[in-house]
N, CA, C and O atoms as CSV, one atom per row, in Angstrom:
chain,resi,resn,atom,element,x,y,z
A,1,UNK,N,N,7.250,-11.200,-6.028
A,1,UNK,CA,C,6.861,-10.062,-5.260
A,1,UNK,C,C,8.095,-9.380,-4.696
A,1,UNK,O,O,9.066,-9.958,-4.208
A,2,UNK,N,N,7.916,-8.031,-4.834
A,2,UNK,CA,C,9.226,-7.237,-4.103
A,2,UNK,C,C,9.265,-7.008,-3.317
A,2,UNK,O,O,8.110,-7.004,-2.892
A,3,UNK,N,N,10.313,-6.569,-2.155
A,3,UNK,CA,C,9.932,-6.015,-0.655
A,3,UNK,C,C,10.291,-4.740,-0.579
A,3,UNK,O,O,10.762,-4.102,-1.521
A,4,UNK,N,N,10.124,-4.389,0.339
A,4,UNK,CA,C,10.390,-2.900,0.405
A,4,UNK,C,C,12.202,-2.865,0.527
A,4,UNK,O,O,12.911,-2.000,0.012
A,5,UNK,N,N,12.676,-4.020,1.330
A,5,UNK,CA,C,13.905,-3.704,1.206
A,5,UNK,C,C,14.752,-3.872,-0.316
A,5,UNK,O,O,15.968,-3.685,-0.355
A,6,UNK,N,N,13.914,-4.268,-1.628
A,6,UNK,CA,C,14.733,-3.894,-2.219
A,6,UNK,C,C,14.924,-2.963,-2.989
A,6,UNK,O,O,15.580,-3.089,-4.023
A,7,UNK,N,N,14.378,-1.871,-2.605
A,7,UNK,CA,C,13.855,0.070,-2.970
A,7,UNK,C,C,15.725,0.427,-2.739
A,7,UNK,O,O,16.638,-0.234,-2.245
A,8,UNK,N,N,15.684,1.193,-3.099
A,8,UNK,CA,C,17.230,2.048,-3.075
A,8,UNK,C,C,17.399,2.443,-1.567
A,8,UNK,O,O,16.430,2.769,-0.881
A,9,UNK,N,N,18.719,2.395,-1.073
A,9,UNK,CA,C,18.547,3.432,0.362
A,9,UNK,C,C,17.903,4.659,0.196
A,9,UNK,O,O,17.967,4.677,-1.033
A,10,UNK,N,N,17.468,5.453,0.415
A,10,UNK,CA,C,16.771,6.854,1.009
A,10,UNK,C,C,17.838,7.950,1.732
A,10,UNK,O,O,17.789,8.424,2.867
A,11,UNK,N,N,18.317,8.059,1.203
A,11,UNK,CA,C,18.992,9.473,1.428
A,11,UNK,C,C,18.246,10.416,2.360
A,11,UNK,O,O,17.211,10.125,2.959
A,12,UNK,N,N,19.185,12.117,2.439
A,12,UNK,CA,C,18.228,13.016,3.270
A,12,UNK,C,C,17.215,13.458,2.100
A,12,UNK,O,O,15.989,13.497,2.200
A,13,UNK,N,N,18.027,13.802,0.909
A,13,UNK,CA,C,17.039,14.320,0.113
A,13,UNK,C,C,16.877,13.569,-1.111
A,13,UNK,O,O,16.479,14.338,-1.986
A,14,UNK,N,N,17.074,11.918,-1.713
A,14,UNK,CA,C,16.744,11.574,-2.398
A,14,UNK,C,C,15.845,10.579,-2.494
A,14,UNK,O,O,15.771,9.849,-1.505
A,15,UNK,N,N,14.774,10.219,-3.882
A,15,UNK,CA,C,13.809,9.913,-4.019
A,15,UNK,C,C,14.047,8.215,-3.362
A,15,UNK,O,O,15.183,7.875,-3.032
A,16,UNK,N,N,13.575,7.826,-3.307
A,16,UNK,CA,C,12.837,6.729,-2.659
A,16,UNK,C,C,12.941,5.197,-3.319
A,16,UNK,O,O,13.187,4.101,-2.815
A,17,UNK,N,N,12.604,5.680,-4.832
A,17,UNK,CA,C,12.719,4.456,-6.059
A,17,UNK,C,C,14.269,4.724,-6.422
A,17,UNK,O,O,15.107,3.896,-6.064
A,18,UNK,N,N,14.581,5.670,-7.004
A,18,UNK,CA,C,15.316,5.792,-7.829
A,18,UNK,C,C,16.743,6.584,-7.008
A,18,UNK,O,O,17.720,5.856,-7.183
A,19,UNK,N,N,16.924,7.200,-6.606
A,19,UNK,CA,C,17.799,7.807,-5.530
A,19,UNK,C,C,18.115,9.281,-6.012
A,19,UNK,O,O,18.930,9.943,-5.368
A,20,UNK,N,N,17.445,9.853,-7.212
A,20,UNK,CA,C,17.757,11.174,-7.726
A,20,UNK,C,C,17.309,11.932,-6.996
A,20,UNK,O,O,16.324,11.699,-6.296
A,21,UNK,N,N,17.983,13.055,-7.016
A,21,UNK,CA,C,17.253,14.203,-6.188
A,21,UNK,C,C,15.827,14.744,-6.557
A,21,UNK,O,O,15.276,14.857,-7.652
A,22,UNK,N,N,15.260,15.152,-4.823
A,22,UNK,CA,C,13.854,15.234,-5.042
A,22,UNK,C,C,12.424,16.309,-5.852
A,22,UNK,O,O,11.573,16.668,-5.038
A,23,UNK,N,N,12.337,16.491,-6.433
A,23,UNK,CA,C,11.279,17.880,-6.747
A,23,UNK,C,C,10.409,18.188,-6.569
A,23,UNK,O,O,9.400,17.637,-7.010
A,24,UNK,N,N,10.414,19.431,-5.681
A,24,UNK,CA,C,9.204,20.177,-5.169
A,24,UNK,C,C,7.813,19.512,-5.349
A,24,UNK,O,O,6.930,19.383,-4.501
A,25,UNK,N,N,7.821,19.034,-6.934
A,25,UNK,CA,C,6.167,19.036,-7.211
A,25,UNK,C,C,5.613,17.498,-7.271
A,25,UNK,O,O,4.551,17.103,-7.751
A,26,UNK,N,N,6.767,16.668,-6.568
A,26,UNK,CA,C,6.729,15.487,-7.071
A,26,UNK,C,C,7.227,14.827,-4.993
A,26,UNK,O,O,6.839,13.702,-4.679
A,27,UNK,N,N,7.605,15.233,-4.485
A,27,UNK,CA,C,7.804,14.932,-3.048
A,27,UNK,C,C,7.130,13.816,-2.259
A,27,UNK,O,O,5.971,13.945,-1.865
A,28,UNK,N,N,7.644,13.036,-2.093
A,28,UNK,CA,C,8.856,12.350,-1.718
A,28,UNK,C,C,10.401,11.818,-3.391
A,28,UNK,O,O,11.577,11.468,-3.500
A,29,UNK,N,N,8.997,12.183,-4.380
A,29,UNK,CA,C,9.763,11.447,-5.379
A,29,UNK,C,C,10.536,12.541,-6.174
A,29,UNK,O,O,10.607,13.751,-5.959
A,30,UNK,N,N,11.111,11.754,-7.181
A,30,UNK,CA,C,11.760,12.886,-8.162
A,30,UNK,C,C,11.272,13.558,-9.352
A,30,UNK,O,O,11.499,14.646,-9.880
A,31,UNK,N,N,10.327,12.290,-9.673
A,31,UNK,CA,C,9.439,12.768,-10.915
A,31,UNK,C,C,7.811,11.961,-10.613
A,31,UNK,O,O,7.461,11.111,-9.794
A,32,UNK,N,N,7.120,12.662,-11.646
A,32,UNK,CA,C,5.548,11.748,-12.207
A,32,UNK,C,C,6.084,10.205,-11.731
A,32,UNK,O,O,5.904,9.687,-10.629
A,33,UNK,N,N,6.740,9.681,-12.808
A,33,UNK,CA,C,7.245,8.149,-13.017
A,33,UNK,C,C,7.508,7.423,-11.698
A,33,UNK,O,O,6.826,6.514,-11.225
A,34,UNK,N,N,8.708,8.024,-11.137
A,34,UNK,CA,C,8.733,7.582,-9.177
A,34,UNK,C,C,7.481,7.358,-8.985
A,34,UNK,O,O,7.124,6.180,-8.999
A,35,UNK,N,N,6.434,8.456,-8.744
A,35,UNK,CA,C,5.656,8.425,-8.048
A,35,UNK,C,C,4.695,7.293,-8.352
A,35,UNK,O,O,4.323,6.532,-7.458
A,36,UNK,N,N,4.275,7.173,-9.666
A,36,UNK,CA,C,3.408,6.011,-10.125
A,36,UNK,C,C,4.093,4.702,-10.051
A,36,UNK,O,O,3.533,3.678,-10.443
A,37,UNK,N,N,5.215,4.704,-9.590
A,37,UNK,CA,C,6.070,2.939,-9.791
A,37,UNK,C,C,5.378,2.627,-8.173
A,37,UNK,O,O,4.587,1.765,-7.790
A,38,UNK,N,N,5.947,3.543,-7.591
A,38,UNK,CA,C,5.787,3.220,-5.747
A,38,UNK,C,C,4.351,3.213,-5.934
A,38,UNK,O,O,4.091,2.059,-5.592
A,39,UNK,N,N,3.395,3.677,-6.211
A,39,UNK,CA,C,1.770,3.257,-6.176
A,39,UNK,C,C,1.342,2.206,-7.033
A,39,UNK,O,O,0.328,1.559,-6.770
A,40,UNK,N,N,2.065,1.979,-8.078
A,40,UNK,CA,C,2.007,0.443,-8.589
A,40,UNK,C,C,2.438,-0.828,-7.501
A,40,UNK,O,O,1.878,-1.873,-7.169
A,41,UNK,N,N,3.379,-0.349,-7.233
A,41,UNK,CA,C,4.124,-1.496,-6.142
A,41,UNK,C,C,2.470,-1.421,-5.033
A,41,UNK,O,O,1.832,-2.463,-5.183
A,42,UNK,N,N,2.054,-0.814,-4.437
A,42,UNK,CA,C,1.309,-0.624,-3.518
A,42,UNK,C,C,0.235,-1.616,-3.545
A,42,UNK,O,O,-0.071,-2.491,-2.736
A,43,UNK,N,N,-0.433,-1.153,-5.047
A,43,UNK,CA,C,-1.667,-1.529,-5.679
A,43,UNK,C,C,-1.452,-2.896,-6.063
A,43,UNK,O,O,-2.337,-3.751,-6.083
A,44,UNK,N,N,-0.144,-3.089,-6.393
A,44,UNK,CA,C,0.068,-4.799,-6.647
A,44,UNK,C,C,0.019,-5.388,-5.664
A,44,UNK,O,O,-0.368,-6.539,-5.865
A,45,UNK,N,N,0.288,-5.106,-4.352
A,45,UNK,CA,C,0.495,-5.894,-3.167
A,45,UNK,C,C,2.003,-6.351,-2.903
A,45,UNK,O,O,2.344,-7.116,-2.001
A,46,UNK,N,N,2.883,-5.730,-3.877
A,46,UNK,CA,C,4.388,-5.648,-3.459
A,46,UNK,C,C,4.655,-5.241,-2.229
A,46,UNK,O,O,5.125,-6.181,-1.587
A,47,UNK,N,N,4.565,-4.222,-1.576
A,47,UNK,CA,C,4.660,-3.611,-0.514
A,47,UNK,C,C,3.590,-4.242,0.697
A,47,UNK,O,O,2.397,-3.946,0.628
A,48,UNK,N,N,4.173,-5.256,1.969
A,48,UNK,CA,C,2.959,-5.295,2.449
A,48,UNK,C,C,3.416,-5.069,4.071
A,48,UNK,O,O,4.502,-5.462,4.497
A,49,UNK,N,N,2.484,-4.426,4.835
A,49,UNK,CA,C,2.496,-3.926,6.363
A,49,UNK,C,C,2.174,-5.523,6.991
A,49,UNK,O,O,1.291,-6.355,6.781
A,50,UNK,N,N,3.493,-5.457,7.945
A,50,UNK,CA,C,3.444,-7.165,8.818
A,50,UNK,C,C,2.718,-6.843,9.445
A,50,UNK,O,O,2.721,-5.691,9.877
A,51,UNK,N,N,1.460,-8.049,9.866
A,51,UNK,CA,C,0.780,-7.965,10.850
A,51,UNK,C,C,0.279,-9.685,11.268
A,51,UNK,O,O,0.949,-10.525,10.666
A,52,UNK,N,N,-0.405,-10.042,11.866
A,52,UNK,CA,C,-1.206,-11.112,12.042
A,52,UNK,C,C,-2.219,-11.557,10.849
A,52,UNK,O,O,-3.123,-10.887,10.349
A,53,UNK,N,N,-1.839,-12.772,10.564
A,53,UNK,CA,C,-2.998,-13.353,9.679
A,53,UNK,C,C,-4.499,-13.095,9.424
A,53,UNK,O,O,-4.852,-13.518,10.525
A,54,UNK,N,N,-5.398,-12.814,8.970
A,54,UNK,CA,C,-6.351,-12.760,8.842
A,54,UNK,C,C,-7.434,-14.150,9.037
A,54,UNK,O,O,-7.498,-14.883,8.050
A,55,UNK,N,N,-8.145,-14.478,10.061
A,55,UNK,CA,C,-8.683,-15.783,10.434
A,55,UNK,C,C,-10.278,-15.460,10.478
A,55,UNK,O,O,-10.782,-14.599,11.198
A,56,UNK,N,N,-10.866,-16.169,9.725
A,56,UNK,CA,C,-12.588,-16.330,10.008
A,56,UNK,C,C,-12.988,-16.757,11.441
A,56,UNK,O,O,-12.773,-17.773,12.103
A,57,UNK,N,N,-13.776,-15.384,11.714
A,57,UNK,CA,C,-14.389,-16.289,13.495
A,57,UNK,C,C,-15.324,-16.464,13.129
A,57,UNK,O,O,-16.011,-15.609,12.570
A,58,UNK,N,N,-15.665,-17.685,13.338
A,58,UNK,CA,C,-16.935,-18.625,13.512
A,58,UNK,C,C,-17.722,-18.176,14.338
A,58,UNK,O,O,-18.900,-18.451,14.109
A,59,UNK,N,N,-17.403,-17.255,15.711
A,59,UNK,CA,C,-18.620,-17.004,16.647
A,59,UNK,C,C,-19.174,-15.655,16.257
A,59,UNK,O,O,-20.154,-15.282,16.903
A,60,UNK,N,N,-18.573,-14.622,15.022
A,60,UNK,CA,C,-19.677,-13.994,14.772
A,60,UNK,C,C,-20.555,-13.935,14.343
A,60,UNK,O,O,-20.624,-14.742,13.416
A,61,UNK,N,N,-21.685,-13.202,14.511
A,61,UNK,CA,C,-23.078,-13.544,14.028
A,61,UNK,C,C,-23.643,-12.962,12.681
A,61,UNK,O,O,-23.571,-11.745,12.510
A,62,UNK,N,N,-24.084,-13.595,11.920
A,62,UNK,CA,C,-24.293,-12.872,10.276
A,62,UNK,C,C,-24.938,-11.973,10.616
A,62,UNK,O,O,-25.385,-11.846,11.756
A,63,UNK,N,N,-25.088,-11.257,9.775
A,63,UNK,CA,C,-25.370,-9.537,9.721
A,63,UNK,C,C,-27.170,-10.221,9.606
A,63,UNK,O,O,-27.533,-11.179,8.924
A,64,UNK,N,N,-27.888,-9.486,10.370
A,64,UNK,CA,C,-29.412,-9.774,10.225
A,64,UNK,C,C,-30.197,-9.179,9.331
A,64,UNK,O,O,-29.927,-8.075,8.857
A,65,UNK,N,N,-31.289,-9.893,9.009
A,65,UNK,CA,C,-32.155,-10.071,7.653
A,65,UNK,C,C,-33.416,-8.805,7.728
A,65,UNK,O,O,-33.492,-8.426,8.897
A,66,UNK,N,N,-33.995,-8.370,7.202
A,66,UNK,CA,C,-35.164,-7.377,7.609
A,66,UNK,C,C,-35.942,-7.957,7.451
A,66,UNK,O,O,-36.097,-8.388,6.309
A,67,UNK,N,N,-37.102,-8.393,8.724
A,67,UNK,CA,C,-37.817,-8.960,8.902
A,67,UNK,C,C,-39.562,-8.290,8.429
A,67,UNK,O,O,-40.685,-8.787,8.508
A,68,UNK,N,N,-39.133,-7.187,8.021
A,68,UNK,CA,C,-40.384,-6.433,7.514
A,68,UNK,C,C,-40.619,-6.341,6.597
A,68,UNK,O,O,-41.688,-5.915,6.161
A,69,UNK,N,N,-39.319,-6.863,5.746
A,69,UNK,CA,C,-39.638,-6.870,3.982
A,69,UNK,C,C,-40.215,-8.596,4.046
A,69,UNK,O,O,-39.772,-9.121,3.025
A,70,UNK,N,N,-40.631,-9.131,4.464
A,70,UNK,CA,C,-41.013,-10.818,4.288
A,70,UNK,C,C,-42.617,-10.663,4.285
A,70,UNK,O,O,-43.337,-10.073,5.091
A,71,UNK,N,N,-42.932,-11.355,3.163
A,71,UNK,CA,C,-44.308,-11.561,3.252
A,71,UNK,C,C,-45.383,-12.574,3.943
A,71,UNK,O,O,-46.590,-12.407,3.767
């Protein structure tokens, strides 16, 4: 898995992946290709926002049943 720190530095005006300068139609990136690598990285789970673990609470209550569909 990759981290974000190992993306290129970021310049004022260069792309993000690759460090070429940026184009209008493609912004933050330089081209199509930039743009789909960094949303690959995303979608893979390369890139991930630190936060706190994710833990099952036991004291919530299951989502309730409809008691009007029972015969």
């Amino acid at each position: 898995m990759g981290t974000v720190a190992s993306m290129r530095p970021r310049g004022k005006s260069g792309c993000p992946m690759c460090g070429k300068p940026v184009m209008e139609g493609h912004k933050p990136f330089c081209s199509a290709r930039c743009r789909q690598l960094d949303l690959g990285r995303w979608l893979s789970g390369s890139y991930a926002i630190p936060g706190e673990p994710a833990t099952s609470d036991d004291s919530a209550t299951p989502p309730q049943e409809d008691k009007d569909n029972e015969s």
